[in-house]
KEKE-3310 file (N, C-alpha, C; in steps of 0.2 Angstrom, whole numbers, plus 5000, padded with zeros to 4 digits):
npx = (5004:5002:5012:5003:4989:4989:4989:4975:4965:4970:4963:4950:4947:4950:4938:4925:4927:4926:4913:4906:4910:4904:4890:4888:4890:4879:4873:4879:4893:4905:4909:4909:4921:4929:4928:4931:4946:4952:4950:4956:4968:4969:4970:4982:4990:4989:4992:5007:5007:5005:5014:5025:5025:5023:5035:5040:5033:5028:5018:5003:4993:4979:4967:4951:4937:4920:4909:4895:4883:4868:4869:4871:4880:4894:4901:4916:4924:4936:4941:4931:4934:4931:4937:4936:4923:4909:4911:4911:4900:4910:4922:4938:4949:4966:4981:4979:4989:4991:4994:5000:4989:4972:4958:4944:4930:4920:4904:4893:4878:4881:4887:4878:4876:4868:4866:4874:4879:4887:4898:4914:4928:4943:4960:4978:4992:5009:5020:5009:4998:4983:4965:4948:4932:4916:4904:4889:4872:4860:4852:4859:4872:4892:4908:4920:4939:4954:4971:4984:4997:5010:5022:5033:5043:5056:5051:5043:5026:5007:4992:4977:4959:4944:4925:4912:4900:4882:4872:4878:4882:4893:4909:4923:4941:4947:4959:4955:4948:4956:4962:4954:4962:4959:4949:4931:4924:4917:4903:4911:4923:4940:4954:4970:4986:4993:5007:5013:5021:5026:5012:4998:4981:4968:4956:4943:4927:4921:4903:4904:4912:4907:4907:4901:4905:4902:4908:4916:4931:4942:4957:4967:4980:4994:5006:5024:5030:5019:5004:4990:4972:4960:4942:4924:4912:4894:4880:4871:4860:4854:4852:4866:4876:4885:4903:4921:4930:4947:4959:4977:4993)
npy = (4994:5010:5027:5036:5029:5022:5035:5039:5028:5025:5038:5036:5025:5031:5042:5032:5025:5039:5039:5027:5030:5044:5039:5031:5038:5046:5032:5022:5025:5016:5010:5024:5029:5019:5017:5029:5031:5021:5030:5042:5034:5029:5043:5050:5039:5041:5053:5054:5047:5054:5063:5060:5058:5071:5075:5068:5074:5087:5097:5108:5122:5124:5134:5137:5150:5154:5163:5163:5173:5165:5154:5139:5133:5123:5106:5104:5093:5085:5076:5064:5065:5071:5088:5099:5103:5107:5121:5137:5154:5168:5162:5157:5144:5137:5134:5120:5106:5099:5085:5088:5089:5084:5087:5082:5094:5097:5102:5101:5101:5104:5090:5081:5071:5071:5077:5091:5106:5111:5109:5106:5102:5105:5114:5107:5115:5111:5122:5133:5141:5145:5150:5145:5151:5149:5158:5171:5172:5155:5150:5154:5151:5151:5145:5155:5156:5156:5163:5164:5174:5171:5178:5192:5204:5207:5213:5220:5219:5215:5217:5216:5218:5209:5207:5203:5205:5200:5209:5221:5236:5240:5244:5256:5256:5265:5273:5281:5297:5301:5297:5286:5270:5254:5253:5251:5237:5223:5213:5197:5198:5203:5213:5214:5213:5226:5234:5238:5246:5242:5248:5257:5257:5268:5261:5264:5259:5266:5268:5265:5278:5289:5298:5293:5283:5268:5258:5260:5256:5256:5258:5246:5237:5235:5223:5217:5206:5203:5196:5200:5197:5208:5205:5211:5206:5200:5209:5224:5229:5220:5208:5196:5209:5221:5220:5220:5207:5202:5193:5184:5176)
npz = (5000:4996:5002:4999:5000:5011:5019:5018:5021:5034:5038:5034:5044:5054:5054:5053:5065:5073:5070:5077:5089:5092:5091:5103:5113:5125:5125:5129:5139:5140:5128:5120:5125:5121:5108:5105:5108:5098:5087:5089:5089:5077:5070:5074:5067:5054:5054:5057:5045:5035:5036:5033:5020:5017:5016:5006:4993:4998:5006:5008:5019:5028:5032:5041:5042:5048:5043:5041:5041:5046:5048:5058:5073:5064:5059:5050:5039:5030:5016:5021:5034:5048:5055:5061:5073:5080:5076:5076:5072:5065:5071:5070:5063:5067:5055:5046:5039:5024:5012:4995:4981:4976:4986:4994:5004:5016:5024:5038:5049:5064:5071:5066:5051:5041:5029:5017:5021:5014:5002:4990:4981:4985:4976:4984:4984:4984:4996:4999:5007:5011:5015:5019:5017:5021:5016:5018:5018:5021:5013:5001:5002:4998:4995:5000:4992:4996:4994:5003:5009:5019:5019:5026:5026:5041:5053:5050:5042:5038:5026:5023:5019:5019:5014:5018:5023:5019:5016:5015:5006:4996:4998:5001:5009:5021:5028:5045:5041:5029:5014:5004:5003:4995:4987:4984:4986:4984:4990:4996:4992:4991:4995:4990:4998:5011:5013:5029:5040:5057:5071:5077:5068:5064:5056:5044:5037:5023:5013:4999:4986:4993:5008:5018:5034:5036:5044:5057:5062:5072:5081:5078:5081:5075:5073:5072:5058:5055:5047:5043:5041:5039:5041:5036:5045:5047:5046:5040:5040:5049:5062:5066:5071:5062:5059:5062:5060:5065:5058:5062:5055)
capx = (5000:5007:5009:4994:4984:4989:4983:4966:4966:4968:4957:4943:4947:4948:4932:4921:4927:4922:4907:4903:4913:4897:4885:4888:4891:4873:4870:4885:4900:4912:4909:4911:4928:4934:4930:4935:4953:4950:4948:4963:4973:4970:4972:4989:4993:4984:4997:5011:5009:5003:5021:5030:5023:5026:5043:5041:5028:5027:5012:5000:4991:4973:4963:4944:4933:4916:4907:4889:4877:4863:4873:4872:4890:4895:4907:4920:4925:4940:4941:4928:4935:4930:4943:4933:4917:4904:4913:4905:4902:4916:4928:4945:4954:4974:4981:4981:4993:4987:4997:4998:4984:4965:4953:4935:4927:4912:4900:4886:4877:4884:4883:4871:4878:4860:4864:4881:4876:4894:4903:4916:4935:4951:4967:4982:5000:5013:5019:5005:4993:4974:4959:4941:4926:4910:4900:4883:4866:4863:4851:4867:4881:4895:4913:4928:4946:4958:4979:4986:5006:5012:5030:5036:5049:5056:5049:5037:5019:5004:4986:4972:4952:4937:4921:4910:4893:4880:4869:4880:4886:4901:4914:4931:4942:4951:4963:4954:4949:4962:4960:4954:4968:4957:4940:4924:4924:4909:4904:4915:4929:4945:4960:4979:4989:4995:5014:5013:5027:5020:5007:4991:4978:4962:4954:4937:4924:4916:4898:4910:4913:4905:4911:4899:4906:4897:4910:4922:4937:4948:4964:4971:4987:4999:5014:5031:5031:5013:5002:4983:4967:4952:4935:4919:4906:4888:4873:4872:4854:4849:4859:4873:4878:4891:4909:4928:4934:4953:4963:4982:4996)
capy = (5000:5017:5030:5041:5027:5023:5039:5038:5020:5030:5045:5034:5022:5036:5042:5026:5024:5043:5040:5025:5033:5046:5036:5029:5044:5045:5025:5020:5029:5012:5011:5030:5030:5012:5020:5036:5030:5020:5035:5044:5028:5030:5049:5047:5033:5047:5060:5052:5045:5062:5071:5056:5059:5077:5074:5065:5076:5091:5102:5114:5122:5127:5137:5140:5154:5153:5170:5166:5174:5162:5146:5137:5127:5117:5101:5103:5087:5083:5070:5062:5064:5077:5090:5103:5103:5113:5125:5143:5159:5172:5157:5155:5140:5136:5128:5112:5104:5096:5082:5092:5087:5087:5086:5084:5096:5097:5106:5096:5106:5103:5084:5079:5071:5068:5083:5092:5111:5116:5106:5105:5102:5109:5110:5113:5117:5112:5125:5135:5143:5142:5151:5144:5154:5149:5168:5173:5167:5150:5150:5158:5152:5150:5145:5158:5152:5163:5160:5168:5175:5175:5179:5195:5206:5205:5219:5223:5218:5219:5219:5215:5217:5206:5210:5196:5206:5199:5213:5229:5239:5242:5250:5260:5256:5272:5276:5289:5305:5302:5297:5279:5264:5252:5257:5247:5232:5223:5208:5192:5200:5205:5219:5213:5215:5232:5232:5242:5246:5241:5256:5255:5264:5268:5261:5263:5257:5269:5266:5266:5285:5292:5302:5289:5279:5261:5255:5261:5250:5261:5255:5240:5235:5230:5220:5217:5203:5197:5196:5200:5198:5212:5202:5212:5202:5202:5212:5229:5231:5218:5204:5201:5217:5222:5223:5219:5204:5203:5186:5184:5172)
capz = (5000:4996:5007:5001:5003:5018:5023:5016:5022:5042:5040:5035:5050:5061:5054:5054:5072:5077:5069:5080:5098:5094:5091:5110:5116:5127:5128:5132:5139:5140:5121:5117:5126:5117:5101:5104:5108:5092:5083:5091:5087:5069:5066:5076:5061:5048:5054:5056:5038:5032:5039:5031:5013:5015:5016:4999:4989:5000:5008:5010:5025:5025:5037:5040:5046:5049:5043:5038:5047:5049:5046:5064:5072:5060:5056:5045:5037:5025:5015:5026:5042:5052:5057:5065:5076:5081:5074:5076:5069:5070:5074:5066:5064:5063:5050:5045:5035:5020:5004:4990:4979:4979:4994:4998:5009:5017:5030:5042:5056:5070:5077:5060:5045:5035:5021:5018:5021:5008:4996:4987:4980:4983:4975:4987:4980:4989:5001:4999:5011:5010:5019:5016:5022:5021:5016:5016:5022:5023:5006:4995:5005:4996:4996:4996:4994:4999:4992:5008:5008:5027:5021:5026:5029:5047:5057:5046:5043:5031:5031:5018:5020:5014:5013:5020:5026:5013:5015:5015:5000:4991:5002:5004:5016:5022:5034:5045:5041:5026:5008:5004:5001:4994:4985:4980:4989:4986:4995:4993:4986:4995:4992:4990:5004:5009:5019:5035:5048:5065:5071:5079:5066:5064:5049:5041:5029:5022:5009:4992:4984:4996:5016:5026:5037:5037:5050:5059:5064:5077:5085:5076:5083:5068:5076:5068:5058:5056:5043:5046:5037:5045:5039:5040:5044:5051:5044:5037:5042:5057:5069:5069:5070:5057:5065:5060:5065:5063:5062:5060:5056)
cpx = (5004:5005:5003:4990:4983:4985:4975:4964:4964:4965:4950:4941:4944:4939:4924:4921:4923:4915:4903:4906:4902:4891:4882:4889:4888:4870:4873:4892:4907:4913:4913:4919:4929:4936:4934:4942:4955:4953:4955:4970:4974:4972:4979:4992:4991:4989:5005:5012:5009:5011:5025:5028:5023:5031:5045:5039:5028:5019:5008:4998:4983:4970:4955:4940:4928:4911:4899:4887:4871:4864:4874:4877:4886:4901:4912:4922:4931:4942:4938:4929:4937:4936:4941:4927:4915:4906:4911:4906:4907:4922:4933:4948:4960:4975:4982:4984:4992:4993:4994:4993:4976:4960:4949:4935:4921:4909:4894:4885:4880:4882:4874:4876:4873:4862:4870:4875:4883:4897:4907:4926:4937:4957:4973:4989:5003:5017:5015:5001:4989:4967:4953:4935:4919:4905:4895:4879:4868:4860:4855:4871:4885:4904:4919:4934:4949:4964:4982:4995:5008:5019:5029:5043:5052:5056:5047:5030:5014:4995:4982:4964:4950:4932:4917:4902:4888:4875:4870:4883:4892:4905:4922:4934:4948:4955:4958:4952:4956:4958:4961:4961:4966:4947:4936:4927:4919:4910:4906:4920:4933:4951:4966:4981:4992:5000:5014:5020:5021:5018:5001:4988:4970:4958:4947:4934:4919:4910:4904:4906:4907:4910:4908:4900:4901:4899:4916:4927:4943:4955:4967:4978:4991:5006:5018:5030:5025:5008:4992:4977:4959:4945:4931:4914:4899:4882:4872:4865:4849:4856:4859:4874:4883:4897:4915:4931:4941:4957:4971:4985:5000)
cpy = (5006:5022:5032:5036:5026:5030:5041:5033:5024:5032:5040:5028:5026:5038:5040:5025:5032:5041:5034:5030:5039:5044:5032:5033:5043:5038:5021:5021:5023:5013:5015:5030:5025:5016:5024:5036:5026:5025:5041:5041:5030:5036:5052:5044:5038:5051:5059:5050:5050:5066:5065:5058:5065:5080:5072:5069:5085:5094:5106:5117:5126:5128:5140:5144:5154:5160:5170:5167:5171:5155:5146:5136:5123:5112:5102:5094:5087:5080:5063:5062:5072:5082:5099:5103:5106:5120:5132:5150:5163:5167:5157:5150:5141:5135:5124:5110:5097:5094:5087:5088:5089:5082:5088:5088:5098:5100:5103:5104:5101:5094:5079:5077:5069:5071:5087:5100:5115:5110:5107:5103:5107:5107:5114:5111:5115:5119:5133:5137:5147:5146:5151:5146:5153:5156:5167:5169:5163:5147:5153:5154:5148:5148:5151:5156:5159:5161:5166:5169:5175:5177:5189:5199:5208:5211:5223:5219:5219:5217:5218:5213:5214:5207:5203:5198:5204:5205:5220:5230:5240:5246:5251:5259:5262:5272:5285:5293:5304:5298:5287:5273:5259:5253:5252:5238:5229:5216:5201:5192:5203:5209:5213:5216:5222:5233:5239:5242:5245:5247:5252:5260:5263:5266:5263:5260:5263:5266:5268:5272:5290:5294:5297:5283:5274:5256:5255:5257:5253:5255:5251:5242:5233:5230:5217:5210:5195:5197:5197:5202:5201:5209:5207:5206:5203:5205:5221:5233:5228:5214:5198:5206:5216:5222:5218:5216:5204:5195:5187:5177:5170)
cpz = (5000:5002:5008:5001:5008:5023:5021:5020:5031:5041:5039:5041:5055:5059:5056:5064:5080:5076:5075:5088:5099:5095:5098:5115:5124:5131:5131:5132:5138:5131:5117:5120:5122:5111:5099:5102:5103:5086:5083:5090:5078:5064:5067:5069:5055:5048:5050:5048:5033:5032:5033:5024:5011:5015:5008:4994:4991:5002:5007:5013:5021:5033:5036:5043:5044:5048:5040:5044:5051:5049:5057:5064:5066:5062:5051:5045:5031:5023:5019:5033:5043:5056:5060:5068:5081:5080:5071:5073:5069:5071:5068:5067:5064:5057:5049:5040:5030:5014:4999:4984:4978:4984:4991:5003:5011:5024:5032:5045:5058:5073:5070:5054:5041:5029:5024:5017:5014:5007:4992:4985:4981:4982:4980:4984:4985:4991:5000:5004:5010:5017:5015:5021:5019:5022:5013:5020:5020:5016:5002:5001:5001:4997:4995:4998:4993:4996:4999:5006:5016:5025:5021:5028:5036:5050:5053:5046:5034:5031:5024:5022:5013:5016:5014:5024:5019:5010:5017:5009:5000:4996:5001:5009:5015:5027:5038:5044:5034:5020:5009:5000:4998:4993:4982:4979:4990:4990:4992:4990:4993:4992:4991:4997:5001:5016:5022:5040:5055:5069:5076:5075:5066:5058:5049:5035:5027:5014:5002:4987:4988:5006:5019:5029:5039:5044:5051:5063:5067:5079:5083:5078:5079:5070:5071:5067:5058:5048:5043:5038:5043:5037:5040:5036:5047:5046:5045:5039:5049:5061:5063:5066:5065:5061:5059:5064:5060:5066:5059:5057:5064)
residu = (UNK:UNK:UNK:UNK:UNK:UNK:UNK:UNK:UNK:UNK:UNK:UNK:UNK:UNK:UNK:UNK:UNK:UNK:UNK:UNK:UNK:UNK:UNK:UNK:UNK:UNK:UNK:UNK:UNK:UNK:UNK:UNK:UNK:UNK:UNK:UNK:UNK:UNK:UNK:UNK:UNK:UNK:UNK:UNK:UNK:UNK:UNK:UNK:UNK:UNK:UNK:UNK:UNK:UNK:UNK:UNK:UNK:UNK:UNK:UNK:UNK:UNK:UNK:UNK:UNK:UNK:UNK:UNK:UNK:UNK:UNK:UNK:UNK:UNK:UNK:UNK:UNK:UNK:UNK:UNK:UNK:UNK:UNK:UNK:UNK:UNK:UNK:UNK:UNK:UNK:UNK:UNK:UNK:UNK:UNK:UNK:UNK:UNK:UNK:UNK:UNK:UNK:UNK:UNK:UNK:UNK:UNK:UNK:UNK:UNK:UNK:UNK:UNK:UNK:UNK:UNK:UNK:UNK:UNK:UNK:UNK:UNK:UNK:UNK:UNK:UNK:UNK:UNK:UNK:UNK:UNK:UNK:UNK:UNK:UNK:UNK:UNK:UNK:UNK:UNK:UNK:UNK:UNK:UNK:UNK:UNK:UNK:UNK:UNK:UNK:UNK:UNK:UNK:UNK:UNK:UNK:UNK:UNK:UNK:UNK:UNK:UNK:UNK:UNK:UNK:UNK:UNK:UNK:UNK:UNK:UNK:UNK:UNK:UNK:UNK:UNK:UNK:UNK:UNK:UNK:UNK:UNK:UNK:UNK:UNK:UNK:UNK:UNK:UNK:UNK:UNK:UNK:UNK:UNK:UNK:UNK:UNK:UNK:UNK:UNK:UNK:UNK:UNK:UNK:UNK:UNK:UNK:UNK:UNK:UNK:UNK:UNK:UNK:UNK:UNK:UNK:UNK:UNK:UNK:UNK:UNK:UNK:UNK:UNK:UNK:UNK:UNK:UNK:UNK:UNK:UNK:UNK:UNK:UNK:UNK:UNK:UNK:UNK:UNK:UNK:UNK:UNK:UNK:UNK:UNK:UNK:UNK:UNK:UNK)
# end
């Protein structure tokens, strides 16, 4: 058996085995522990086989944020086996490290695998890195894949906005009180990075080509040597409220 099967070979072990530990969860705890450690036996074996082959083939990393509005926790799933859960709005993962290649991925609600809530392929490049967000309500919701760069220059930084409200307009993002750096940003779309010396600033979103601020983003902290992606997410007219979440490397 070759490596990559091997680790397909594990992931779907482990999986099978979560899928029973849950299932015993409730009726029978000696059960759900057996499994469980089951479950962690085979993703242990999954990993371990996973590092080994990307030593051979090489990597990717892929990280996921969580940005619909009306979408409950959910499950991530990759390549059948589960690799995030209940996993909730607003929430960022790390990265995971992923053969280069293509993957399945997939969205349950939370603790439900009757009907996959998002679907689809991805390819990752070896050393590459990957942010996948699930955007918009929950009738639209859609995938965006993201090609992230963490490399930067050493005591420096940099900084890129997406647009992730599904019912706010086209916006500017501005520095302040100062002339916009990024204009007409509509929703599901995202600027290029833009390299900053470490500051703390004030940014804004203003309504695009227009003075009025739709949402103001004060005090960001931009530390030497990071990489940051400011999301708005939220609702432009009800709940959740609109706001700028900020995630890093």
């Amino acid at each position: 058996m070759s490596r990559n099967r091997d680790y397909h070979h594990y992931f779907q072990k482990a999986s099978y085995y979560d899928l029973l530990a849950q299932y015993y969860k409730y009726s029978n705890p000696n059960y759900h522990i057996a499994y469980y450690q089951k479950h962690l036996q085979y993703m242990n074996m999954a990993l371990q086989t996973r590092q080994n082959h990307q030593s051979q083939s090489g990597a990717g990393k892929v990280r996921f944020v969580h940005a619909s509005i009306d979408a409950l926790n959910v499950d991530i799933y990759i390549d059948g086996v589960r690799i995030l859960q209940d996993f909730s709005y607003k929430e960022a993962s790390n990265y995971l490290s992923l053969p280069a290649g293509r993957h399945q991925v997939d969205i349950y609600p939370a603790n439900n695998m009757v009907s996959t809530v998002l679907s689809r392929k991805i390819d990752i490049a070896s050393g590459k890195h990957y942010t996948l967000i699930p955007a918009g309500s929950v009738k639209n919701l859609k995938w965006l894949v993201l090609e992230d760069d963490p490399r930067v220059p050493r005591g420096e930084a940099k900084v890129r906005f997406i647009h992730l409200s599904p019912d706010a307009p086209a916006v500017d993002i501005a520095v302040k009180d100062r002339d916009v750096i990024f204009p007409n940003i509509t929703f599901r779309k995202h600027t290029n990075y833009l390299a900053l010396s470490p500051m703390t600033v004030d940014f804004e979103a203003r309504i695009s080509e227009s003075s009025n601020v739709a949402l103001p983003i004060p005090q960001v902290q931009i530390k030497p040597n990071k990489v940051y992606s400011i999301l708005i997410v939220g609702s432009a007219s009800g709940e959740p409220e609109l706001e700028a979440l900020i995630i890093n490397n």
